[in-house]
C-alpha positions as CSV (number, residue, x, y, z in Angstrom):
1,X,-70.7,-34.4,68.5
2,X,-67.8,-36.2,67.2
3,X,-68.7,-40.0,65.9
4,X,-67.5,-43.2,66.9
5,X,-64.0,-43.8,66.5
6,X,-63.6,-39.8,65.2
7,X,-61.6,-37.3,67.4
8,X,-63.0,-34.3,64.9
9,X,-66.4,-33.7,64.3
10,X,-67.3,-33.6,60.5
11,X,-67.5,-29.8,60.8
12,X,-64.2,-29.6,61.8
13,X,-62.8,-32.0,59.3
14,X,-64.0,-30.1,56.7
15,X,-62.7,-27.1,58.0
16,X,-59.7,-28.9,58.2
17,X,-59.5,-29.7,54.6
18,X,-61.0,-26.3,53.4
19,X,-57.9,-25.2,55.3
20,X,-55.7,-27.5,53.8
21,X,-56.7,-26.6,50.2
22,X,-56.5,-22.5,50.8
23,X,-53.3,-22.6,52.6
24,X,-54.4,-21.1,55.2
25,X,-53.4,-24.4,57.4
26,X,-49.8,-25.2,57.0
27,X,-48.9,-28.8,55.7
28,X,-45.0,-29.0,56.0
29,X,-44.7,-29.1,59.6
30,X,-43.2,-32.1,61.3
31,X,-39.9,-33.9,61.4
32,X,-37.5,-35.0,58.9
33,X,-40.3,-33.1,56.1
34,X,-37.2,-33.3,53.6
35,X,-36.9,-37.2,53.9
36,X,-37.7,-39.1,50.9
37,X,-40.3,-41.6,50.4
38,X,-39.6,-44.9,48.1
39,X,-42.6,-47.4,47.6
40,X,-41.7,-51.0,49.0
41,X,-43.4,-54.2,48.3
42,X,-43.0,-56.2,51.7
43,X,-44.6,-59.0,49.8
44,X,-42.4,-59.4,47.2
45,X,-39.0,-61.2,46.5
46,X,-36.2,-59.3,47.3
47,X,-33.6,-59.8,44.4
48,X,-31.5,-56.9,44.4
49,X,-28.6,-58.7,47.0
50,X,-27.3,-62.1,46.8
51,X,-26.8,-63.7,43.6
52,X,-23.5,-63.0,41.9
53,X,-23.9,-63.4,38.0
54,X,-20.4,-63.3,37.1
55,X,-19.8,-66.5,39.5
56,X,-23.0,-68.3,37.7
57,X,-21.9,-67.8,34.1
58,X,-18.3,-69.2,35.1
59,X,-19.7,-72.3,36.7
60,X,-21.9,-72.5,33.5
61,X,-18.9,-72.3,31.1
62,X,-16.9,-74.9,32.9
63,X,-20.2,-76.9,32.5
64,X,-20.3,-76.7,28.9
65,X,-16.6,-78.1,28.4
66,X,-17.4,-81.3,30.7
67,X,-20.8,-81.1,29.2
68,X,-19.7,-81.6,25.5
69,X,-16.8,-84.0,26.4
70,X,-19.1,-86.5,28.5
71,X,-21.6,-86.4,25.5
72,X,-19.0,-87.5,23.1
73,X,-17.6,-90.3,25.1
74,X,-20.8,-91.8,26.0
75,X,-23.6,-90.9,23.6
76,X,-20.8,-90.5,20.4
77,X,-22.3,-87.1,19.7
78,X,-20.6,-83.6,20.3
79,X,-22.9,-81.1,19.4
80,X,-22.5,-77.0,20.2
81,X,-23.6,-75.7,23.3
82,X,-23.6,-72.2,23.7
83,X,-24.5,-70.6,27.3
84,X,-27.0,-67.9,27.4
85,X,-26.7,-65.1,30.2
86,X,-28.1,-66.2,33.5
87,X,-32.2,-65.2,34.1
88,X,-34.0,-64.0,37.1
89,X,-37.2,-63.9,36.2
90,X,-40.6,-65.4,38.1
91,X,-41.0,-68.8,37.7
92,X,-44.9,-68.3,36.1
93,X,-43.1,-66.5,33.3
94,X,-40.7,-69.1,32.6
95,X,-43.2,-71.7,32.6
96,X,-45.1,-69.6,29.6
97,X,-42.2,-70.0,27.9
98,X,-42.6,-73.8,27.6
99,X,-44.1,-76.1,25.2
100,X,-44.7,-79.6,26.4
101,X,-43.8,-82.3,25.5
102,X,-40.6,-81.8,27.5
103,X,-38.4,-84.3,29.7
104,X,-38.8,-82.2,32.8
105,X,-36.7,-83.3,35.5
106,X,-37.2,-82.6,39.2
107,X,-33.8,-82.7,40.9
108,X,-33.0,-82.5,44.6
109,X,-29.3,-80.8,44.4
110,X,-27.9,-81.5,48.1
111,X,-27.1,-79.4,50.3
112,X,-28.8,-77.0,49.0
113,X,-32.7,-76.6,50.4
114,X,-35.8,-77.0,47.8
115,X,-35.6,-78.7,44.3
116,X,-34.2,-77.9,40.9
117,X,-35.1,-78.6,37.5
118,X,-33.5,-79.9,34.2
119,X,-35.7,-79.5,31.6
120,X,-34.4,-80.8,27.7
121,X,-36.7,-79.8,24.4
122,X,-37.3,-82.8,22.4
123,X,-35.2,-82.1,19.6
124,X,-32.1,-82.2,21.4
125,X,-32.9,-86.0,22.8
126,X,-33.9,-87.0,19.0
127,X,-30.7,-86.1,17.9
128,X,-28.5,-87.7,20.4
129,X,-30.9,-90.7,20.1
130,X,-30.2,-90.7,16.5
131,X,-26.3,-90.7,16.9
132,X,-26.0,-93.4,19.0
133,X,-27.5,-95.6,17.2
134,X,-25.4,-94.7,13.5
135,X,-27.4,-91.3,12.5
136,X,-26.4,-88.2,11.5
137,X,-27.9,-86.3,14.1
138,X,-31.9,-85.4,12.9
139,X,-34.2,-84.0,15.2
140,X,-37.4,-83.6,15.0
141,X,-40.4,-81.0,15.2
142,X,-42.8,-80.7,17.8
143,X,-44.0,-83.8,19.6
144,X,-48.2,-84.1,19.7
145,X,-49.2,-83.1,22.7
146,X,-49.3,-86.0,25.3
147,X,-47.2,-88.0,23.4
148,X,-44.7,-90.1,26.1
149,X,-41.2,-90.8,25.3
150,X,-40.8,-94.7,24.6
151,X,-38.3,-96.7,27.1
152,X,-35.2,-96.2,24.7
153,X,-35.5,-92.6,24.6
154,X,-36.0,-92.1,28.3
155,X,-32.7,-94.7,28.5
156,X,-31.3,-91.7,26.1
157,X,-32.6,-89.1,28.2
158,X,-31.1,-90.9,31.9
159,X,-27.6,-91.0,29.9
160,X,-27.2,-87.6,29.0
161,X,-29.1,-86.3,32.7
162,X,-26.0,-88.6,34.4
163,X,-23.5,-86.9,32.2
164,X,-25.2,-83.6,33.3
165,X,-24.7,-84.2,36.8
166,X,-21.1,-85.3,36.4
167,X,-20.6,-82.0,34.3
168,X,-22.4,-80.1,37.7
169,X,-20.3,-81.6,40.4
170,X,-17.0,-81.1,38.7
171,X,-18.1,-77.3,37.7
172,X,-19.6,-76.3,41.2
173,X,-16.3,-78.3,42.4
174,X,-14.2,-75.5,43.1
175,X,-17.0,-73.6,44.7
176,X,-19.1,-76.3,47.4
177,X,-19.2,-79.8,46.9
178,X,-22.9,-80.8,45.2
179,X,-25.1,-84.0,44.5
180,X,-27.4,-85.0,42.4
181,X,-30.8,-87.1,42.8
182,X,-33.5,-87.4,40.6
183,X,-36.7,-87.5,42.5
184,X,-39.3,-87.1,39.2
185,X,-39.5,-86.7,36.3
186,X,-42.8,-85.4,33.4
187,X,-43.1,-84.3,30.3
188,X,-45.4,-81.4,30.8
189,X,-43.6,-78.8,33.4
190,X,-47.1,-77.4,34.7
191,X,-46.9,-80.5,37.2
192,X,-43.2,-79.5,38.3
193,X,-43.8,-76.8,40.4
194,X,-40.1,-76.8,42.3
195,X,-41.8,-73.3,43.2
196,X,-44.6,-70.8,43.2
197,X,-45.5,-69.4,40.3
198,X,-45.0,-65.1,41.8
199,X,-41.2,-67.2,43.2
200,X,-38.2,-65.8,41.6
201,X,-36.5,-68.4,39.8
202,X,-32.7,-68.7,38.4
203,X,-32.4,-70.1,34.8
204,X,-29.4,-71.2,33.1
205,X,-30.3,-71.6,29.6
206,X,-27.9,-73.8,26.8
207,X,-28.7,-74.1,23.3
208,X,-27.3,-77.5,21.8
209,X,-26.7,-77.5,17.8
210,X,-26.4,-80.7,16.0
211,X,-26.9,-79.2,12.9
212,X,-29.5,-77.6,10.7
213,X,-32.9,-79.3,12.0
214,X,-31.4,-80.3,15.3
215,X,-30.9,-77.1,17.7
216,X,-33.1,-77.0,20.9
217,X,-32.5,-75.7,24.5
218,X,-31.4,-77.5,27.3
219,X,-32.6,-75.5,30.9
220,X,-31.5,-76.0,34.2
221,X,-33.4,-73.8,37.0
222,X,-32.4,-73.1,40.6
223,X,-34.8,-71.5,42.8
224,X,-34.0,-68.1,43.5
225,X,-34.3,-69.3,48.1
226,X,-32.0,-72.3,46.9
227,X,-29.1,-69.9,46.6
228,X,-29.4,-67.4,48.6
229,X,-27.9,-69.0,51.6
230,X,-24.3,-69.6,50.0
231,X,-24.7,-65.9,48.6
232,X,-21.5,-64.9,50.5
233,X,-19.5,-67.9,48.6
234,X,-20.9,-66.6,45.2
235,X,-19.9,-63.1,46.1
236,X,-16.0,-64.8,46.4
237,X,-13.8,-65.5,43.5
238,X,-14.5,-69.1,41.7
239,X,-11.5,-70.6,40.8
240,X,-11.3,-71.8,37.3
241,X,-8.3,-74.3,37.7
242,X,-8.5,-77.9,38.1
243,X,-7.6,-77.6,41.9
244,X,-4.8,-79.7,41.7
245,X,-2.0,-77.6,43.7
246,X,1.4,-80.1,43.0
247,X,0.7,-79.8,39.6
248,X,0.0,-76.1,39.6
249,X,3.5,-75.9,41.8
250,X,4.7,-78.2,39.3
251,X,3.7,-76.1,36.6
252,X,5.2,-72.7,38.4
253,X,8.4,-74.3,39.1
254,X,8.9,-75.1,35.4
255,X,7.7,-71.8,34.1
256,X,10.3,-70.0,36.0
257,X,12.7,-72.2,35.2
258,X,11.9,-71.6,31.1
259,X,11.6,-67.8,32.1
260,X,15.3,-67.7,33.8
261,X,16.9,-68.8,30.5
262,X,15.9,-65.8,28.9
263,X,19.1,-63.5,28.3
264,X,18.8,-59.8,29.6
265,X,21.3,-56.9,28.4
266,X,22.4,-54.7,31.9
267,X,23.8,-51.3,30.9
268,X,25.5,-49.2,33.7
269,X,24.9,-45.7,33.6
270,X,27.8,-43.9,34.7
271,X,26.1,-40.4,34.4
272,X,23.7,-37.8,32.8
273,X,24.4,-34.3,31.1
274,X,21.6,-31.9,29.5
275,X,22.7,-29.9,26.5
276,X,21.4,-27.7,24.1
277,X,20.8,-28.1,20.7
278,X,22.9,-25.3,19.4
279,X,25.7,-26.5,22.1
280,X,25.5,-30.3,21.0
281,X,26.2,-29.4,17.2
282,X,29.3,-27.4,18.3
283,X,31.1,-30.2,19.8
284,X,34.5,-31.1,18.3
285,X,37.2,-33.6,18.8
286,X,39.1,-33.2,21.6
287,X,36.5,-30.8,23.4
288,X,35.8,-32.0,27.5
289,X,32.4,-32.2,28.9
290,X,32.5,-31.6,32.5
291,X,29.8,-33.9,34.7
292,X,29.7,-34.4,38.7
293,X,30.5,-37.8,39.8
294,X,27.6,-39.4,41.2
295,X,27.6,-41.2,44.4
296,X,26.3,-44.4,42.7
297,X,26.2,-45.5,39.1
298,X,22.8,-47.2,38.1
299,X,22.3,-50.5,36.5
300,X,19.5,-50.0,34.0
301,X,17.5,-52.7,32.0
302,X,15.8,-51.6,29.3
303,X,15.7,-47.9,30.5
304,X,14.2,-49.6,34.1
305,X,16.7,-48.5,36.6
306,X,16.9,-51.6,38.6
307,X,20.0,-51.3,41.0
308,X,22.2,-48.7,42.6
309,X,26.1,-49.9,41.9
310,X,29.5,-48.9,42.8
311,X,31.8,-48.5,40.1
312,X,35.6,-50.6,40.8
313,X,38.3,-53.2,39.8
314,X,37.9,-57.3,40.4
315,X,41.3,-58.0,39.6
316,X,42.7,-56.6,35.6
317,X,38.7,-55.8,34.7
318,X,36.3,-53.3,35.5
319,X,33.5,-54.0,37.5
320,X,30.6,-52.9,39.6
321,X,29.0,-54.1,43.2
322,X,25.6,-53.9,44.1
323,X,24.6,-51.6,46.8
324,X,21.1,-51.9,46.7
325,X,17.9,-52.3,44.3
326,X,15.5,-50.0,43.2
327,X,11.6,-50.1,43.5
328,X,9.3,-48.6,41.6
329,X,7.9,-45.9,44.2
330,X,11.5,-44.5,44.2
């Protein structure tokens, strides 16, 4: 008698597997048998749609130009920062990667849902602290663990996070207006969790160089959720201008004004004759080569045929008038 729950007694299941292992019962019956089977985590992020990189590492570039430029006007420092490539890794991982003492930074970006993070190493804040007030630009090692930053380097470190931000909005300008607010801020990262630690996270890492003994990193993360609404506006071209149209118009205007000063030679091709070698070096003075008229001349600039002419008089000199122009396709 079959058990609870069983439609098969266990006699007859393992017939059914002695079967199954002899061949004798056939196991590629069904439908769709030649479909193919790919293994699928339903609890895990899906990252393989969404987030265009290329549109990332330009709003990171144009970043780094504001970046530098705000430093120097307000902290009298200009030190090199290079972008790294854009990472999409789990937000456990990238917290392994940190050492605190940090200034971590927990940053509400609006519109955009959830909070970011703007994280700077100690070395970088050392240095800009020592230029502003007269230094060459020293950083320092690694901070004892626990150690707080005194009020005049967290005044350093509010400067160059409102420089940041000014650097942000102008960079994501010509993609979505954005805004900046502070809403915390540690030194160890473990008690910024903007997400969970399996969450797919977005980092945008800059390495600042002040010189030898001054280089450290300078990370700002986006939730991997945060973005994924406006994936359709990544996906789109970013411009790259200053979205100022009169003075692109203005600048178009006086380009092809430049441009039309250029001279240009126009030759007129009256015709075309194919000869041989051993006929070309036989011609004399005086011989006659014979050549249909065409029904238009062209106007040629360099070798482009550009109009089709006809050939006449405008008053004692020669002269041709346009009949039409000549695209490329014919």
């Amino acid at each position: 008698m079959a058990e609870a729950g069983n439609l098969l007694t266990s006699e007859e299941l393992d017939a059914l597997n002695a079967g199954v292992a002899d061949g004798s019962v056939a196991v590629d019956t069904g439908f769709n048998t030649s479909a193919s089977v790919a293994k699928h985590d339903l609890a895990s992020e899906d990252n393989t749609v969404g987030i265009n990189v290329s549109a990332i590492d330009m709003i990171n570039e144009r970043f780094v130009r504001l970046f530098r430029l705000g430093l120097l006007e307000v902290l009298r420092t200009s030190p090199r920062v290079n972008p790294a490539r854009m990472q999409l890794i789990k937000f456990r991982d990238y917290l392994a990667m940190l050492k605190p003492p940090l200034s971590v930074n927990v940053v509400r970006m609006q519109p955009l849902r959830g909070f970011s993070m703007v994280v700077i190493e100690p070395t970088v804040i050392f240095s800009a602290l020592d230029n502003f007030f007269g230094g060459f630009g020293r950083g320092v090692g690694q901070l004892p663990p626990g150690r707080m930053f005194t009020p005049t380097e967290s005044r350093i470190i509010n400067m160059m996070v409102e420089v940041m931000f000014r650097s942000m909005r102008d960079a994501w300008s010509p993609l979505m207006p954005v805004e900046f607010e502070v809403v915390s801020s540690e030194i160890n990262p473990q008690f910024a969790q903007i997400a969970d630690e399996h969450d797919l996270v977005i980092l945008n890492r800059f390495e600042a160089d002040s010189g030898p003994d001054s280089r450290g990193n300078i990370d700002i993360v986006y939730p991997y959720s945060s973005l994924k609404p406006i994936r359709d506006l990544l996906r789109s071209r970013v411009q790259t201008g200053d979205g100022n149209e009169e003075s692109e118009k203005r600048w178009r205007e006086e380009l092809f004004a430049a441009v039309g000063d250029a001279p240009l030679q126009l030759d007129v091709l009256l015709g075309k004759l194919s000869l041989s070698v051993s006929r070309f070096t036989q011609l004399r003075e005086g011989d006659v080569l014979f050549m249909r008229k065409p029904e238009h001349v062209r106007v040629v600039i360099n070798d482009i045929p550009v109009f089709e002419a006809q050939v006449g008089k405008a008053g004692p000199a020669k002269a041709v008038r346009i009949e039409r122009s000549i695209t490329p396709e014919s």
